[in-house]
C-alpha positions as CSV (number, residue, x, y, z in Angstrom):
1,X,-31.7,12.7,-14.5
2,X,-30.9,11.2,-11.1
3,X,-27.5,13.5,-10.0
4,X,-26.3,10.6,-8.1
5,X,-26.0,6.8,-9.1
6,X,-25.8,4.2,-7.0
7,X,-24.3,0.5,-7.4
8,X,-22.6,-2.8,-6.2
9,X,-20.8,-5.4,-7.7
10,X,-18.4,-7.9,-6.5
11,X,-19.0,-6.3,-2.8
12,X,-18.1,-2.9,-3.8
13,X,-20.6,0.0,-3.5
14,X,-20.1,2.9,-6.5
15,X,-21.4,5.9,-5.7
16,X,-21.5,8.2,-9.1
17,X,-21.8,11.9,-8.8
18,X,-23.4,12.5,-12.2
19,X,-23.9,16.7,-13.2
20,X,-21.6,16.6,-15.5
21,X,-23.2,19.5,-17.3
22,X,-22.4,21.4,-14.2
23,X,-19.4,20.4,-13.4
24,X,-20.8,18.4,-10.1
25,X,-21.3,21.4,-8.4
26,X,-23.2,20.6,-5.7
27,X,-27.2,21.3,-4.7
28,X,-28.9,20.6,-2.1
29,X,-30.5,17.8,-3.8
30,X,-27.6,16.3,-4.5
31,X,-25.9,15.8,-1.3
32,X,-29.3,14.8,0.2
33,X,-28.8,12.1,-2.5
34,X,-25.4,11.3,-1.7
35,X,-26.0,11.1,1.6
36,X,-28.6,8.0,1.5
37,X,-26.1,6.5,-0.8
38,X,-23.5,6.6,1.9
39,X,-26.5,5.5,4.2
40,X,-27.6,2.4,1.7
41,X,-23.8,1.3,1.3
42,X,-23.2,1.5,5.0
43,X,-26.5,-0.6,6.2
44,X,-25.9,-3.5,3.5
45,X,-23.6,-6.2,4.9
46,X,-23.4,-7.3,1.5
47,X,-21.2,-3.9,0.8
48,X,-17.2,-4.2,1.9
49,X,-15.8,-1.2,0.8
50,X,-17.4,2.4,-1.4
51,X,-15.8,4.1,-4.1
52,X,-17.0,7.3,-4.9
53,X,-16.1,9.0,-8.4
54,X,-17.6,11.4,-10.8
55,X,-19.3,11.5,-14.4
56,X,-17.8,14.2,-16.4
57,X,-14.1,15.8,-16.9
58,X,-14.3,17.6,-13.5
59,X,-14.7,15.7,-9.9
60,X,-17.2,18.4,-8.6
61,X,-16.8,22.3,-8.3
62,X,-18.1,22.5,-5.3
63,X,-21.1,24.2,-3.6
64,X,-23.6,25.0,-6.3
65,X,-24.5,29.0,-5.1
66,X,-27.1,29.0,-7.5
67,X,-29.0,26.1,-6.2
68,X,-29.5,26.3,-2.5
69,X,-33.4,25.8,-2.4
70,X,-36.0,27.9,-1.2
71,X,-34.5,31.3,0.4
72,X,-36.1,33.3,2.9
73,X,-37.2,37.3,2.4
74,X,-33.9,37.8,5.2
75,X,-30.8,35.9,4.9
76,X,-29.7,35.4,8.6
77,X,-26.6,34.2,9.5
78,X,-29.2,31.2,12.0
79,X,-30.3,30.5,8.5
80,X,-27.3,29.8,6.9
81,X,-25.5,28.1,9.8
82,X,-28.8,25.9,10.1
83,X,-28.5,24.6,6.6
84,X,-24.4,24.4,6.3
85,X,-24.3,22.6,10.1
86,X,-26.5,19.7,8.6
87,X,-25.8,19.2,5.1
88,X,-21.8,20.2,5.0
89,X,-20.3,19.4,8.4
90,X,-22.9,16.6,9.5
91,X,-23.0,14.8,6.3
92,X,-19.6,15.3,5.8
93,X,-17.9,13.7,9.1
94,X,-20.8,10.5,8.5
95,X,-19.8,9.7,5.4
96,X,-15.8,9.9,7.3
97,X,-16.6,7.7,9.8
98,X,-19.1,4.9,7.6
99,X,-17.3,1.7,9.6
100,X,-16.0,0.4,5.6
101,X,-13.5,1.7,3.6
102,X,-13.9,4.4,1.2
103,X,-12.3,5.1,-1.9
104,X,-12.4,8.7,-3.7
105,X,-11.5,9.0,-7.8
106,X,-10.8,12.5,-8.6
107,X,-10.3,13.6,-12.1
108,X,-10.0,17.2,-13.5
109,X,-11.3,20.3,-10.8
110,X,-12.0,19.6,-7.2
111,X,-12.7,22.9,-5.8
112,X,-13.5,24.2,-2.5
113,X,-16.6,22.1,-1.8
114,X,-15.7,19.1,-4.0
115,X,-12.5,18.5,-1.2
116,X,-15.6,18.1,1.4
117,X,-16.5,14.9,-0.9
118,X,-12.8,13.1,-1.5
119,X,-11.0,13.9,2.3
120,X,-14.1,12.4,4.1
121,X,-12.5,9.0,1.7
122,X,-9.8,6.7,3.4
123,X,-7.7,6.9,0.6
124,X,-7.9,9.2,-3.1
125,X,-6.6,7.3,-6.4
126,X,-6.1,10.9,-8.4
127,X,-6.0,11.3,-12.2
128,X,-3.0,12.7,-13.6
129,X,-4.6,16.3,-14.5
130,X,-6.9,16.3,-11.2
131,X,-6.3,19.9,-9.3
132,X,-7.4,20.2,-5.8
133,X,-8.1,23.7,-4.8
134,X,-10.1,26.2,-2.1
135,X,-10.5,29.6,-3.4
136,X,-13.0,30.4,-1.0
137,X,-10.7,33.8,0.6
138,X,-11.7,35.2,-2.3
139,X,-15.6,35.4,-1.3
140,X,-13.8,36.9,2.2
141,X,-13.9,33.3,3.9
142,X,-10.9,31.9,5.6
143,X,-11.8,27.7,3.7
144,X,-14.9,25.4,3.4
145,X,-16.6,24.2,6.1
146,X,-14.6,21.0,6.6
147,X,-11.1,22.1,7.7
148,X,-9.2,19.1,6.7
149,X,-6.7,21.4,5.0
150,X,-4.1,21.2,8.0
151,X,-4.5,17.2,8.2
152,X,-4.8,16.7,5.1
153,X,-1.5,18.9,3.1
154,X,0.0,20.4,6.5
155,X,-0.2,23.6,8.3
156,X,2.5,25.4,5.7
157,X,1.0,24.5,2.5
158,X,-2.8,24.4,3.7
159,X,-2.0,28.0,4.2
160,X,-0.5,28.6,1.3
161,X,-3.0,27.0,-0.9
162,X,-5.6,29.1,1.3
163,X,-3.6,32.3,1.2
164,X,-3.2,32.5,-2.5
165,X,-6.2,30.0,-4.0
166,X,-4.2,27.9,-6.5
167,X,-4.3,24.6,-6.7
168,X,-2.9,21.6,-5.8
169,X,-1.4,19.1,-8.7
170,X,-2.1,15.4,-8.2
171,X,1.5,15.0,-7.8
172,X,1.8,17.9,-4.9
173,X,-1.0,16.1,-3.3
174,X,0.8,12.5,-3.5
175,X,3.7,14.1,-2.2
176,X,2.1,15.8,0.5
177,X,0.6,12.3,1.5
178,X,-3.3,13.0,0.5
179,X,-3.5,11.2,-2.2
180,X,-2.5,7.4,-2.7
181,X,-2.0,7.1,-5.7
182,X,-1.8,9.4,-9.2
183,X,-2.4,7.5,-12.7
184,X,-3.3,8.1,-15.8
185,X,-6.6,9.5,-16.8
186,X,-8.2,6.9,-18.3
187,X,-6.8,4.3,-15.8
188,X,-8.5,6.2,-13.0
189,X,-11.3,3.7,-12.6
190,X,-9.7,1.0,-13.4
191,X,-7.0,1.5,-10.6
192,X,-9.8,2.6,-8.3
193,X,-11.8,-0.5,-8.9
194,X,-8.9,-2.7,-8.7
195,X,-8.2,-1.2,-5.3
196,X,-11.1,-1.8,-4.1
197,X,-11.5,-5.5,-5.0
198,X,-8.3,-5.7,-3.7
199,X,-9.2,-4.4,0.0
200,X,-13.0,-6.3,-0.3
201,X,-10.6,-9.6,0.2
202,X,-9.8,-8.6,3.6
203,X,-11.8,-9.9,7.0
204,X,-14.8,-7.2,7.1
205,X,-14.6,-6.8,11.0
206,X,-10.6,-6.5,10.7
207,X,-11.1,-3.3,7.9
208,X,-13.6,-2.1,10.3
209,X,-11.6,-2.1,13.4
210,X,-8.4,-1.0,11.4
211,X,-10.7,2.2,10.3
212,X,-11.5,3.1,13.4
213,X,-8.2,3.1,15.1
214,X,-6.8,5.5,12.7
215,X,-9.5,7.5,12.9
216,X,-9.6,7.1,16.5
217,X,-6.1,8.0,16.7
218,X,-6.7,11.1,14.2
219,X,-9.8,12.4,16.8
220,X,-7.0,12.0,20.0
221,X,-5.0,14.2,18.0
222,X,-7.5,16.8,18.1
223,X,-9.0,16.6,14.2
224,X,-12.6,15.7,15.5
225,X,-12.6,19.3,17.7
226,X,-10.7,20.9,15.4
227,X,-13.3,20.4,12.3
228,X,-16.0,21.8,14.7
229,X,-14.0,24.6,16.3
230,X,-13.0,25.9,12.4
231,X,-16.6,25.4,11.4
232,X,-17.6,28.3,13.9
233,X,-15.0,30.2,12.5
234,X,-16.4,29.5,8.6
235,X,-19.4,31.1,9.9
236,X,-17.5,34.5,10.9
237,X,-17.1,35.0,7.3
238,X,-20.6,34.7,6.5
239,X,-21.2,37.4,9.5
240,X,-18.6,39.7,8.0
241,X,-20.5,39.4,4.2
242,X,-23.4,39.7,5.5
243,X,-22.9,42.8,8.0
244,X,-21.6,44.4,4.7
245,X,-25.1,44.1,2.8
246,X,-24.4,40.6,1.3
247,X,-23.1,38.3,-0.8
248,X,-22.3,40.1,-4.7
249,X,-18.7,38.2,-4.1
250,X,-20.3,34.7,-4.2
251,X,-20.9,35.7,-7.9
252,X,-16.9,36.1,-8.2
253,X,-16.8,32.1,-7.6
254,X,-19.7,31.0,-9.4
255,X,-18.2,33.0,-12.3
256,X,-15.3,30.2,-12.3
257,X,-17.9,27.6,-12.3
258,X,-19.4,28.4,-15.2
259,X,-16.2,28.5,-17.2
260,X,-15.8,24.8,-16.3
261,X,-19.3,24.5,-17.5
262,X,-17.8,25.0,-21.2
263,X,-14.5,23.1,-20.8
């Protein structure tokens, strides 16, 4: 079964993660896949605006640790930062700055990895029981790879949410300013889908250039140095786990998974 669908109707690209039997945790694979959707919607002027949302009851729970393709005899820390470089920070700042707007709709989990899929979006329509979360301290590393935490919730409650590993309600987050809009569950699409038709009205050049000045503006600020300075730092952690004889704490995180699995 392909893990990611792909289509467009009334000038609106849907990209569908679809593992719901994992919980859309994420593989290699899949954000391979995900990536030439973002590539396909992107290149076809026939495409105004992308919504991405997820098959299943959860959004995605993130990285899946199980499912990281072919490993060497010697996990280096040049390994990992070769594969996390490309597929987590590259992919993940493309799909930010695809010149159309983006639309994320995030129901139930959205853990650690699965906030690398919705903050790259311009805006997040959030179901009413959706939980945003990045327990990654608990694997002894300071966030994912993408630090949008600061930008996105603001420096005192990206700590916290880092410092302690709960989650975020939808509501938190709407207060917070990252996400638009919180609605029932089973209007989720529905809003999403609206929103988008709505914005796939608008002058294609003028969404374009109104992209790129906030994002412009966001870059002056400092986010664009700031994603790749933190990225570096991501990578300390992996140094630290792996100058103490591994990774048996990854384990810890894909225990959680597989509770979501069954739910």
């Amino acid at each position: 079964m392909d893990q990611i669908l792909y289509d467009v109707k009334d000038r609106v690209a849907v990209i569908t993660l679809n593992r719901p039997e994992a919980a859309n945790a994420q593989t290699m694979e899949l954000l391979d896949d995900l990536d030439a959707a973002w590539s396909r919607a992107a290149g076809d002027d026939g495409v105004r605006v992308v919504v991405l949302k997820a098959n299943g009851k959860h959004f995605s729970s993130g990285h899946d640790i199980k499912g990281g393709g072919p490993v060497p005899d010697k996990i280096t820390l040049e390994h990992i930062y070769g594969i996390e470089s490309r597929r987590y920070l590259e992919y993940t700042l493309r799909w930010r700055n695809v010149p159309k707007p983006s639309i994320a709709a995030v129901q139930g989990k959205c853990i650690a990895g699965g906030l690398m899929l919705c903050w790259p979006c311009d805006l997040i329509v959030a179901a009413e029981n959706a939980q945003f979360s990045d327990p990654v301290v608990h694997m002894g590393i300071g966030g994912v790879e993408y630090h949008g935490h600061t930008w996105e919730l603001g420096p005192r409650k990206a700590k916290e949410i880092l410092f302690t590993g709960r989650p975020v309600t939808a509501d938190e987050a709407e207060k917070v300013g990252m996400v638009n809009r919180v609605v029932p569950l089973d209007e989720l699409e529905t809003t999403a889908m609206e929103l988008a038709g709505q914005i796939a009205q608008m002058h294609p050049f003028a969404l374009r250039q109104a992209k790129r000045a906030v994002n412009q503006t966001l870059d002056v600020q400092g986010f664009y140095a700031a994603i790749q300075a933190v990225f570096d730092v991501h990578q300390t952690g992996h140094g630290n786990a792996l100058s103490d004889g591994g990774f048996p704490v990854l384990m810890r995180l894909d225990g959680m998974k597989d509770k979501l699995k069954s739910r």
